[in-house]
C-alpha positions in Angstrom: 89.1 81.4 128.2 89.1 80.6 132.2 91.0 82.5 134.6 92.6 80.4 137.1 93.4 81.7 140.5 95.8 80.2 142.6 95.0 81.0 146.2 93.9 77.8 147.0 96.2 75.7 144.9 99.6 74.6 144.7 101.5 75.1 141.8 104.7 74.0 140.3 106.8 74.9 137.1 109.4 73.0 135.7 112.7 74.5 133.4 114.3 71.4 132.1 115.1 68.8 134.9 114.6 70.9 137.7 110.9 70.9 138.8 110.1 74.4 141.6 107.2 75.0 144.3 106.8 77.7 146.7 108.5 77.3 149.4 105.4 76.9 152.3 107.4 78.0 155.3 105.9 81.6 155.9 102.2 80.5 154.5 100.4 77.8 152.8 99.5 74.0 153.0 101.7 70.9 152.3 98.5 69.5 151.4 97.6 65.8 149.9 97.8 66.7 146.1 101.5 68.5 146.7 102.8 65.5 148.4 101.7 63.2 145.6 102.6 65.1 142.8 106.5 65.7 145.3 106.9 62.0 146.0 107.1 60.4 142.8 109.9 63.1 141.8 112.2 61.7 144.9 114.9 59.3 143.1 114.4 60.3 139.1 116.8 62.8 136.9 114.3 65.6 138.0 115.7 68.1 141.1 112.8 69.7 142.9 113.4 73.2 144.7 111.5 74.2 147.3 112.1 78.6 146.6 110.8 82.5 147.2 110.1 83.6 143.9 108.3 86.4 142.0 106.1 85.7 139.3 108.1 86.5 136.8 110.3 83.1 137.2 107.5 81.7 135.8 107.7 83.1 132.0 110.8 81.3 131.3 108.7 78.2 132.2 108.7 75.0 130.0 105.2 73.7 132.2 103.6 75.3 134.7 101.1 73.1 136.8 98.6 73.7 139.7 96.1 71.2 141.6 94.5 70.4 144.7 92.7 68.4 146.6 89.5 69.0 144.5 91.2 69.0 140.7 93.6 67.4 138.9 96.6 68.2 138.2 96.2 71.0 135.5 98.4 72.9 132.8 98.7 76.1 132.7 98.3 77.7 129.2 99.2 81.6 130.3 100.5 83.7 133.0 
């Protein structure tokens, strides 16, 4: 098993067509790996929401992603 920590990641989870990432504007980096993974959603059938929310909202999750400038984009198998 490997425990993933996210303090130096960005994350995103997706419930059916609408895709979610922390909003950035009290802490955090819009770094390299969150733009490019952010781009390509602009102009599809996905909505992306930039929100405040606890951990929780990610149970109901159908993915759950993190990456950063030194990984790939990754799954998330647990929270």
């Amino acid at each position: 098993m490997t425990l993933l920590v996210c303090c130096t990641a960005n994350f995103f989870w997706r419930k059916g067509r609408a895709v979610f990432t922390p909003d950035l504007s009290q802490s955090g980096v819009a770094g390299l790996m969150r733009r490019r993974v952010i781009e390509p959603l602009m102009g599809t059938e996905y909505s992306l929401h930039y929100v405040s929310e606890p951990l929780e909202a990610l149970t109901d999750a159908d993915e759950v992603l993190v990456s950063n400038a030194l990984m790939p984009l990754l799954p998330v198998n647990t929270v």
